[in-house]
C-alpha positions in Angstrom: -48.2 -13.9 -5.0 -51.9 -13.1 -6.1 -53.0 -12.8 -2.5 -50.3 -10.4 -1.3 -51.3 -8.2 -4.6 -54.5 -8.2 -3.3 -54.2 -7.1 0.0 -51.7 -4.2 -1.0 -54.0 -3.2 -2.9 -56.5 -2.6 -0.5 -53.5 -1.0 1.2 -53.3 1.6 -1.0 -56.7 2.1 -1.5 -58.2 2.6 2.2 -56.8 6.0 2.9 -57.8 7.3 6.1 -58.8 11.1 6.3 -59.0 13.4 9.3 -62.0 15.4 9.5 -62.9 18.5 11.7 -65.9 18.0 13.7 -67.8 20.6 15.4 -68.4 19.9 18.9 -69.4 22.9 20.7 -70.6 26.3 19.0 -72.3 29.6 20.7 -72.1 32.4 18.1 -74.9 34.8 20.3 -76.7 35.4 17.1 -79.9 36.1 19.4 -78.3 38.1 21.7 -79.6 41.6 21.1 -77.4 44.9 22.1 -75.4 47.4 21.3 -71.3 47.2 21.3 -69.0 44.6 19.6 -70.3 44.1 16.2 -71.8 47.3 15.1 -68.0 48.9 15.6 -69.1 50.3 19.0 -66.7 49.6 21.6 -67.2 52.0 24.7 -66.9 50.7 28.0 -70.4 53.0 28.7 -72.2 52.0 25.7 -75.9 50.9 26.6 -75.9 47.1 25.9 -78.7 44.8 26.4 -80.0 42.0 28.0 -78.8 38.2 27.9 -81.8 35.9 26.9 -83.2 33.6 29.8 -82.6 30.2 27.6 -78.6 30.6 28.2 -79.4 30.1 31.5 -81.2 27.2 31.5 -78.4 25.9 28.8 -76.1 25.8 31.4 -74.2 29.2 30.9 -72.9 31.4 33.8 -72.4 35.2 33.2 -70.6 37.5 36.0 -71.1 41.0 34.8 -72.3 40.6 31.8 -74.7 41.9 29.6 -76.1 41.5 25.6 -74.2 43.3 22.7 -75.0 43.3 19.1 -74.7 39.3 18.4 -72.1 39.3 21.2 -71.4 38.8 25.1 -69.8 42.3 26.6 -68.2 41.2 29.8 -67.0 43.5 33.2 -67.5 46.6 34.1 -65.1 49.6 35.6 -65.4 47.9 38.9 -66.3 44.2 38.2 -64.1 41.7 36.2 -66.8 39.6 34.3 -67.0 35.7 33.2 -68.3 33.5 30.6 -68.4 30.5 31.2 -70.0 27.4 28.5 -72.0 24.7 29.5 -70.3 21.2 29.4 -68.9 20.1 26.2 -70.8 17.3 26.7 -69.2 16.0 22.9 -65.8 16.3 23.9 -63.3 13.5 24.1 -59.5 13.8 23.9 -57.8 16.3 22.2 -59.7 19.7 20.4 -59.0 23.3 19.1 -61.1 26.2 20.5 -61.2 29.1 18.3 -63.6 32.5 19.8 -63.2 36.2 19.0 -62.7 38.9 21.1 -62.0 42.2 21.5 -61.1 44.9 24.3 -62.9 47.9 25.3 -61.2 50.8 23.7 -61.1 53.2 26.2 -58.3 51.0 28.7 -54.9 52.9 29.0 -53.2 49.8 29.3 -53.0 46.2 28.1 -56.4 44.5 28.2 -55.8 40.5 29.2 -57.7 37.7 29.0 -58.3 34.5 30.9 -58.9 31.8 29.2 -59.4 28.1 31.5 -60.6 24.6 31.7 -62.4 23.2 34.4 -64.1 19.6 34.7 -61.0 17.9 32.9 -58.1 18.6 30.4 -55.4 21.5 29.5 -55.0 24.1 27.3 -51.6 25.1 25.9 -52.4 28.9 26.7 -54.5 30.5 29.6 -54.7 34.1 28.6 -54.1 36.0 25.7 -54.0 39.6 24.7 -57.0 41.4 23.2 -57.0 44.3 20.6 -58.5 47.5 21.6 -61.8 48.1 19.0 -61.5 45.2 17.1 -62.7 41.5 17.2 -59.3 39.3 16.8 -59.6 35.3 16.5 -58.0 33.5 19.0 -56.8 29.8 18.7 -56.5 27.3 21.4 -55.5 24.1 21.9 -57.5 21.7 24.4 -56.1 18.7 25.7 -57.5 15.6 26.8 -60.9 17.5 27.3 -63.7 15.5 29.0 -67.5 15.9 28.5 -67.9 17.6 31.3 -65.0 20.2 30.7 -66.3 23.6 30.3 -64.6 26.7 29.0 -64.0 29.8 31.4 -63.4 33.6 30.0 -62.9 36.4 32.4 -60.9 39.7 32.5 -57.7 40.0 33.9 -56.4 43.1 35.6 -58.3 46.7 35.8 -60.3 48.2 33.0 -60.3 44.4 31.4 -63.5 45.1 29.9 -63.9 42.4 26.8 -66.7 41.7 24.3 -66.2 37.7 23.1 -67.8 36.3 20.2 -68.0 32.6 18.1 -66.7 30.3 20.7 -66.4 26.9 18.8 -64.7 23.5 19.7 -63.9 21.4 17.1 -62.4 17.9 17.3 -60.3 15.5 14.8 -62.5 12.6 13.3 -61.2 10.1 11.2 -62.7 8.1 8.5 -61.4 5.2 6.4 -62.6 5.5 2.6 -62.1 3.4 -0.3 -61.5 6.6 -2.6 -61.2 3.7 -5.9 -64.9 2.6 -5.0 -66.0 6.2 -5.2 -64.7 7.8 -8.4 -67.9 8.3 -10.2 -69.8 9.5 -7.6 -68.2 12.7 -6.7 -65.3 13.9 -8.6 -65.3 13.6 -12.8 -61.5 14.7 -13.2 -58.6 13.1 -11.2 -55.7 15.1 -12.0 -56.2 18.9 -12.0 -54.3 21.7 -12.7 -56.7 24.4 -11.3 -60.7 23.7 -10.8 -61.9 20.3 -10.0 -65.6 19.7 -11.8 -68.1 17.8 -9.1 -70.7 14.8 -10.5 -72.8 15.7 -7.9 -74.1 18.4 -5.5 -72.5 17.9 -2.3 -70.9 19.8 1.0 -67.6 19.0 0.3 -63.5 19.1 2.1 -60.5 18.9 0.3 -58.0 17.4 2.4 -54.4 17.0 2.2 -52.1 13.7 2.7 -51.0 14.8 6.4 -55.0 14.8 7.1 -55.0 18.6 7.1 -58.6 20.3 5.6 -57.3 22.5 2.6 -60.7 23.9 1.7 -64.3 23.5 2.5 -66.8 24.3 -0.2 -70.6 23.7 -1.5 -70.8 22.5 -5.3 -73.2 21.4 -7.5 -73.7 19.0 -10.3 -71.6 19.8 -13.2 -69.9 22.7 -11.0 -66.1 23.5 -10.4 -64.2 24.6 -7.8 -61.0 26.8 -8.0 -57.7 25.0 -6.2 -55.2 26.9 -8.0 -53.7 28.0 -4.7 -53.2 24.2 -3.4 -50.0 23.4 -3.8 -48.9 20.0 -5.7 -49.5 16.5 -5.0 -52.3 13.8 -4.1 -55.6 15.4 -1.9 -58.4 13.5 -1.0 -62.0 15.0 -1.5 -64.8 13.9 0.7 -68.1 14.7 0.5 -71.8 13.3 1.2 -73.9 12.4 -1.9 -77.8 11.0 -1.6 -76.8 10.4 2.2 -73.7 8.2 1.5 -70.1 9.3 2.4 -67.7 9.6 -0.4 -64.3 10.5 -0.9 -62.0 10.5 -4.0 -58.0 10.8 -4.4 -56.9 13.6 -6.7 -53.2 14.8 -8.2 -53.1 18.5 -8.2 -50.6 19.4 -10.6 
């Protein structure tokens, strides 16, 4: 009887947790130009150059150019490309998330492309850009390979686009004692609306259906606000003097 106590116990107490990893990220912050994030969206605005490195990182540009912090795509005549290097991190299943935008001076739908090559599937190969704006886009990759890479390219005539913060970002998952952990990280186990940290760490609050609720940065003695979870048992991870550590909370 004792040893079957046991081993439930450690049942209960190993809880898994799903994790977003980063995989892939290209957010052009060195890309100098005009067009995109400053709010100018012309299809003739002067835009710069793309900096030599891309090149040798493996990108391929078709009618590109620089924008502010941003890749402007096609021209009136030319239907431009991006396409990544290899996602040489992927394996299995991911989420792509990128913004984009279309240039405001089309008179009708601006489309995008969005495909695979080098292995896997995505649940969507184009979607539909907003004139002026940067809109986030989600897609889902499936059974991605590292040598997949990610192709964006106009669609159609005057499918001039501007495409920003392309990231992949894959499922990890962790097994935790959270009973091991309690004084480490978290100080109070049932909530109602701030949880107060031990310790300074990067931390996720995630829920039972390994979903990430809420990322934040705390410090020793601090509290974060979760009045907006809703109720029931989260776990909180976090890395503290190196180690990982995770806790179980009752938000009530």
């Amino acid at each position: 009887m004792k040893k079957f106590y046991s081993l439930v116990a450690a049942v209960v107490f190993a809880v898994t947790v799903n994790a977003q990893t980063t995989i892939f990220s290209a957010t052009f912050d060195d890309v100098n130009g005009t067009g995109g994030n400053d709010g100018l969206w012309g299809g003739g605005i002067a835009t710069g150059t793309i900096p030599a490195s891309y090149g040798t990182a493996g990108w391929a540009f078709t009618s590109a150019s620089g924008a502010k912090q941003a890749i402007k795509a096609g021209t009136g005549s030319n239907q431009g490309s991006v396409t990544t290097p290899a996602l040489s991190n992927l394996s299995g299943n991911a989420t792509l998330t990128f913004r984009a935008g279309a240039w405001d001076g089309s008179s009708e739908k601006v489309v995008l492309n969005v495909a695979i090559t080098g292995g896997g599937t995505l649940d969507k190969a184009t979607v539909t850009l907003v004139k002026g704006a940067f809109t986030e886009y989600t897609v889902a990759i499936t059974s991605g390979t590292a040598t997949s890479k990610l192709v964006f390219s106009g669609n159609g005539g005057n499918s001039r686009f501007f495409i920003d913060d392309i990231v992949v970002t894959a499922v990890t998952q962790a097994v935790g004692d959270v009973n091991a952990t309690n004084a480490n990280l978290v100080k109070n186990t049932v909530v109602s609306n701030n949880i107060l940290f031990a310790a300074k760490a990067d931390v996720q609050i995630v829920s039972m259906n390994g979903q990430v609720v809420k990322s934040a940065s705390v410090n020793e003695n601090t509290t974060l606000d979760v009045a907006s979870l809703a109720k029931g048992t989260y776990i909180v991870t976090g890395t503290v003097n190196g180690k990982a550590v995770s806790q179980k909370i009752i938000k009530k």
